[in-house]
PANURO-584233 format. One line per 5 residues: their letters; for each residue x, y, z of C-alpha. Coordinates in steps of 0.2 Angstrom, whole numbers, padded with zeros to 4 digits. Example, Ala and Ser with C-alpha at 12.3 -4.5 7.8 and 13.67 -1.06 7.14 Angstrom:
! PANURO-584233
as = 0062 -0022 0039  0068 -0005 0036
! end
This chain:
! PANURO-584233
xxxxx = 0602 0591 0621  0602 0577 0634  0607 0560 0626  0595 0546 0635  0600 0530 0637
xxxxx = 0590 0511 0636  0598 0492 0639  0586 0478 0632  0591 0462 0627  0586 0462 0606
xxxxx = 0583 0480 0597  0571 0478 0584  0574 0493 0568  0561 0494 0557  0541 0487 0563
xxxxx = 0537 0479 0547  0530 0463 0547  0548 0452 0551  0550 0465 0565  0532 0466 0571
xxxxx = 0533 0445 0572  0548 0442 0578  0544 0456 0593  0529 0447 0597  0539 0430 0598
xxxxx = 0553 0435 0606  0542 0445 0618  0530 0431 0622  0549 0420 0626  0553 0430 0639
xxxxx = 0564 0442 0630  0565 0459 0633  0561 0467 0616  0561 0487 0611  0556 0488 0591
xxxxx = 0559 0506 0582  0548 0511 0569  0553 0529 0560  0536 0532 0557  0523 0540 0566
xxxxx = 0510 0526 0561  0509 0510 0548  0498 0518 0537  0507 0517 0521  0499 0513 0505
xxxxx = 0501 0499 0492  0512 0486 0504  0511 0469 0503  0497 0460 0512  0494 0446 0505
xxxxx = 0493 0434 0522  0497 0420 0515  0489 0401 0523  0511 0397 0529  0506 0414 0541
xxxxx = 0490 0412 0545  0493 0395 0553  0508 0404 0564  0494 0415 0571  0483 0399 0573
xxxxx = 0497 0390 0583  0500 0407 0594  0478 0404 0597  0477 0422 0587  0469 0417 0570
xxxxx = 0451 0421 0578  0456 0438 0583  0465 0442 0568  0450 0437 0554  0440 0449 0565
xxxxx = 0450 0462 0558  0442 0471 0541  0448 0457 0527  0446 0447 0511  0447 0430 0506
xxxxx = 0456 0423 0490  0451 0405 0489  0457 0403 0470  0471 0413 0459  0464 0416 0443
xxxxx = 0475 0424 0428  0472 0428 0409  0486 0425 0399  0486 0429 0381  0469 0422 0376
xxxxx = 0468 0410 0388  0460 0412 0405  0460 0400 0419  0463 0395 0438  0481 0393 0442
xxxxx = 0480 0391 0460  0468 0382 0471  0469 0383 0488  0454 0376 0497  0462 0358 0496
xxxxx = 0477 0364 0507  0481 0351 0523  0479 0369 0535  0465 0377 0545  0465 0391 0531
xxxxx = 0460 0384 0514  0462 0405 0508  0475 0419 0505  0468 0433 0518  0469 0448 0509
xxxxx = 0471 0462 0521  0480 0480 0523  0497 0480 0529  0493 0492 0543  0479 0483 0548
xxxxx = 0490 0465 0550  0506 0477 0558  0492 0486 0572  0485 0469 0574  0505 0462 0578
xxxxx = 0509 0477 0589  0494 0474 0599  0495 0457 0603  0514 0461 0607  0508 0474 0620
xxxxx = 0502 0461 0631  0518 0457 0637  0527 0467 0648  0543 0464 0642  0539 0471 0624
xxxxx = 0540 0489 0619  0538 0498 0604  0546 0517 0600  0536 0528 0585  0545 0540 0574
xxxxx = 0561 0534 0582  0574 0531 0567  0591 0523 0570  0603 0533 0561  0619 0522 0565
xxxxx = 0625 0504 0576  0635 0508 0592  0650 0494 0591  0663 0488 0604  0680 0478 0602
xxxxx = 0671 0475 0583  0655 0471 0590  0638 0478 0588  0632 0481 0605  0616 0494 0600
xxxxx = 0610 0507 0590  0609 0527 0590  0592 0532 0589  0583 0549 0583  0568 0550 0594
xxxxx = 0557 0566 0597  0563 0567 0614  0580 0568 0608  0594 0558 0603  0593 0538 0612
xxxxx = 0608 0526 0615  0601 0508 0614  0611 0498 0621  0609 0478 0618  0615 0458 0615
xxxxx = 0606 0460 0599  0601 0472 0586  0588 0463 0574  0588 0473 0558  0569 0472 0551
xxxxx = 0571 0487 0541  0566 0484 0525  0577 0480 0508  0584 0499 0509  0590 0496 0526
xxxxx = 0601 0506 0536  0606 0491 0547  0615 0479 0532  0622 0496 0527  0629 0501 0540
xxxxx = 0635 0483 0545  0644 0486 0530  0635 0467 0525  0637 0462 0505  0623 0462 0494
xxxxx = 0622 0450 0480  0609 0459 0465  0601 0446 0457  0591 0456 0443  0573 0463 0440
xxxxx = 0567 0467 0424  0554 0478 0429  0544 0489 0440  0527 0491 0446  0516 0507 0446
xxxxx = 0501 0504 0459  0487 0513 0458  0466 0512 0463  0450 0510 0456  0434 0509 0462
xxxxx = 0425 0494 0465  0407 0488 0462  0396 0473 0472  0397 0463 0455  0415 0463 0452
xxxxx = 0426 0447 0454  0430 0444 0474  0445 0438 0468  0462 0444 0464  0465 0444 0444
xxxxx = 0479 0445 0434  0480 0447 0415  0495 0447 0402  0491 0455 0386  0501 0461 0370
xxxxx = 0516 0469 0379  0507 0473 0395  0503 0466 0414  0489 0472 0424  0484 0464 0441
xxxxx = 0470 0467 0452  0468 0465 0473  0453 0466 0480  0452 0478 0495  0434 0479 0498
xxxxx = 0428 0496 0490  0441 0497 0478  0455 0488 0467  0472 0490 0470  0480 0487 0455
xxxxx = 0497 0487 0447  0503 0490 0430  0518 0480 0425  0531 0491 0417  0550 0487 0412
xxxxx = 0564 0492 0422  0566 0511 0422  0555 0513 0408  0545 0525 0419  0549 0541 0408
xxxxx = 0546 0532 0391  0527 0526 0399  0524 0543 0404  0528 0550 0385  0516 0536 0380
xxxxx = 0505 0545 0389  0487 0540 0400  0477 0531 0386  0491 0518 0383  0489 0512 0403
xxxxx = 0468 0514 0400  0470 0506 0385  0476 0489 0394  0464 0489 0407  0449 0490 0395
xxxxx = 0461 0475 0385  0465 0464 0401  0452 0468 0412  0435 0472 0403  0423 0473 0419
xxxxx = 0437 0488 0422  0435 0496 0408  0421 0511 0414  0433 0515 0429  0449 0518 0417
xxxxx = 0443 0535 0417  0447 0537 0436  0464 0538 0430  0467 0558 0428  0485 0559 0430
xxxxx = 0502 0551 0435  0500 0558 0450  0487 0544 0453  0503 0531 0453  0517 0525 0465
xxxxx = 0531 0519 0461  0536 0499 0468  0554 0498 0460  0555 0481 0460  0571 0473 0469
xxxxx = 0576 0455 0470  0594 0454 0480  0602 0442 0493  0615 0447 0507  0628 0435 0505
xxxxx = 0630 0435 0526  0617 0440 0537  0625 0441 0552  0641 0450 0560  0643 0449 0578
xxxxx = 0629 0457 0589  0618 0460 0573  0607 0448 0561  0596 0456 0547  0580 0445 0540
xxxxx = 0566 0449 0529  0565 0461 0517  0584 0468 0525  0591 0451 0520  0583 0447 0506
xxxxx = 0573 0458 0495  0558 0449 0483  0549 0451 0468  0532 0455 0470  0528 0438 0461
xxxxx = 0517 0428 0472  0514 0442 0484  0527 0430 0495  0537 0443 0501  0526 0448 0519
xxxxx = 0525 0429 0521  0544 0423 0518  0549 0440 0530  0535 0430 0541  0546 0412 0544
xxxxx = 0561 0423 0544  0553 0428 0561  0547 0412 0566  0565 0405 0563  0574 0418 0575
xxxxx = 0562 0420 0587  0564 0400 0589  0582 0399 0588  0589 0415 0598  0574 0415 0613
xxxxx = 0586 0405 0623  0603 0412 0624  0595 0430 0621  0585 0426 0638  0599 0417 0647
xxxxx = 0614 0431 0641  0623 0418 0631  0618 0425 0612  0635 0420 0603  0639 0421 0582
xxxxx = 0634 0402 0582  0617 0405 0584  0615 0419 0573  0622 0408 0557  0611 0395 0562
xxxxx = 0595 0405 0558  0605 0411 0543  0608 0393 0538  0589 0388 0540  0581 0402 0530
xxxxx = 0596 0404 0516  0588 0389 0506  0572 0391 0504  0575 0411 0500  0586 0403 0487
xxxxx = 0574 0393 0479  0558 0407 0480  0571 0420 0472  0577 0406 0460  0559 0404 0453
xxxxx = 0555 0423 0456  0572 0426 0443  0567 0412 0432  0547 0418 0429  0556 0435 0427
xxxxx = 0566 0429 0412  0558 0417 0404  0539 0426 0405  0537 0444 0410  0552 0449 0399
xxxxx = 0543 0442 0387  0529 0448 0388  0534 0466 0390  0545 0465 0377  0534 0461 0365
xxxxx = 0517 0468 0354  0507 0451 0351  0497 0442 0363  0511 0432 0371  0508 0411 0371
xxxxx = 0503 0402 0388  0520 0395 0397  0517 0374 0397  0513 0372 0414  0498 0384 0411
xxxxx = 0490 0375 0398  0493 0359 0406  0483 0365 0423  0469 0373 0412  0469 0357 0403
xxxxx = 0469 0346 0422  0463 0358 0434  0467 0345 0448  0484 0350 0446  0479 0368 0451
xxxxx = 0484 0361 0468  0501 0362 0466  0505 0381 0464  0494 0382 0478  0505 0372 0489
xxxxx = 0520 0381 0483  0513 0399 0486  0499 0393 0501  0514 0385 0512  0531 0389 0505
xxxxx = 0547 0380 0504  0551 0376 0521  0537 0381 0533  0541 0385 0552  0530 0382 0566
xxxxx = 0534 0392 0583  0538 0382 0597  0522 0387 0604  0515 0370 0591  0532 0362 0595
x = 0529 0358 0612
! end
């Protein structure tokens, strides 16, 4: 079989949302880009995409937020939860200093297509479907490419850069033989959906009962929601049988309680094994892993898409020029390290901590768990539902593409 051979300046692995962003702004530099996606499309159910107001000001600085919100979407202007007996607005964001006041709620694969897209209008971009990388090419202890499984037949990628996008099971940070510090989840997710009617809540819900979670996103014509399990409990839930999982949505979400029947068998579930993990290097010479590859998130927040997001922004800013000019070196790959390591460190910080000190608890236990402090005091002032807004809204340390910068 004939081996086929490509030279580009940065190869992209894996067309998620770090991948699909940082193409586009690498691309849109000058940079010539190939991304490799193992998939034949992006249509892959129950992903993140919650586009967060931090990533839609990134498309509004790139002139792309008009052309986006024409794509089939949602708005969440407020976060609303019930916990326990107690039900109230935790996060308002229609006060926020951005153009977006709103979380855009929006299928993955529509935001990914919308990405690639925009990306093809540069020349220098290109994109490869059901093209896998199976291992890194390495040189005199360097990462000079990757060796790719295409349908045409096996491809040698040959570049300064490869950019490992691939997700938190990625083959790039494996095979770069990069250490992964586990920081602990106590629990897993099991998504499922249920049908939706013109006088349901437009926005998303979130309720914690008597030893369960259930969360509801809005996605049009149906709900896709999650049921909050502990960690590897999966065979125990399923002895428990159907009527315990039905049994909570009529509890923790009543207008869902007709629909519960939709629910015939586990097959009506995937599995989100929840991960929350950190490389403790990114980087190695000729190859940088960000997003989900270097830092895997709880689903708390739905900040994962939107951290991957700056991620992007942050190499795309710091490696344009000396992956343009030929001059890449490991200095500039620990720079983008260094300027997304803290704030990953303080989201997984309080991911870990409202993992411990509320979700345990809550699944642990059989009596309607107590509202934490800081709920009670926002339902009491809901002024200061501003806050968690700003928190989740913008995130630690937003990035702006140079685009805003000049």
């Amino acid at each position: 079989m004939t081996t086929y051979r490509r030279r580009v300046s940065c190869c992209i692995i894996g067309g998620g949302p770090a991948g699909m962003m940082a193409g586009l702004l690498l691309a849109r530099a000058g940079v010539g880009v190939l991304v490799l996606e193992k998939h034949a499309d992006f249509l892959r159910d129950f992903r993140g995409d919650t586009v967060h107001p931090s990533t839609l000001e990134i498309l509004d600085e790139l002139g792309l937020y008009d052309r986006f919100l024409q794509r089939p979407h949602t708005k969440a202007y407020r976060l609303r939860g019930r916990f326990g007996n107690l039900e109230t607005t935790f996060a308002d964001f229609r006060y926020l200093p951005t153009r977006a006041k709103f979380i855009a709620l929006m299928p993955q694969w529509d935001f990914l297509d919308f990405l690639a897209t925009e990306a093809r209008r540069y020349p220098n971009f290109a994109m490869m479907m059901q093209s896998e990388a199976v291992s890194l090419r390495t040189a005199d202890s360097k990462v000079i490419g990757a060796d790719v499984s295409t349908l045409e037949g096996p491809l040698e990628v040959t570049c300064d850069l490869v950019l490992g996008c691939d997700g938190r099971h990625s083959t790039v940070r494996r095979n770069a033989g990069l250490q992964v510090q586990d920081l602990g989840a106590p629990m897993d997710v099991l998504w499922f959906r249920l049908s939706r009617k013109p006088t349901d809540p437009d926005e998303p819900v979130g309720s914690f009962g008597a030893g369960h979670i259930v969360v509801g996103i809005n996605r049009g014509d149906y709900w896709q929601c999650g049921f909050v399990i502990a960690k590897n409990t999966l065979e125990t839930v399923k002895a428990q049988g159907l009527d315990t999982i039905r049994g909570a949505i009529t509890q923790l979400a009543p207008f869902l309680a007709d629909r519960a029947h939709e629910i015939v068998s586990f097959d009506d579930f995937r599995q989100l094994t929840v991960a929350v993990d950190r490389l403790i290097t990114w980087h190695k010479p000729g190859v940088l892993c960000i997003g989900d590859a270097a830092h895997a998130m709880s689903p708390i927040g739905g900040v994962g898409i939107n951290l991957a997001i700056q991620d992007a922004v942050a190499a795309g800013n710091l490696l344009a020029r000396p992956l343009r000019e030929g001059q890449l070196t490991d200095i500039d790959l620990a720079r983008v390290q260094r300027r997304r390591l803290w704030p990953t460190r303080i989201v997984q910080g309080m991911q870990v901590q409202i993992q411990k000190r509320v979700i345990s608890g809550v699944l642990g236990s059989t009596k309607q768990p107590d509202p934490p402090w800081a709920l009670r005091l926002i339902a009491r002032y809901p002024v200061l539902a501003r806050i968690p807004a700003r928190l989740l809204g913008l995130g630690v340390r937003r990035e702006r593409t140079m685009a805003e910068q000049r």
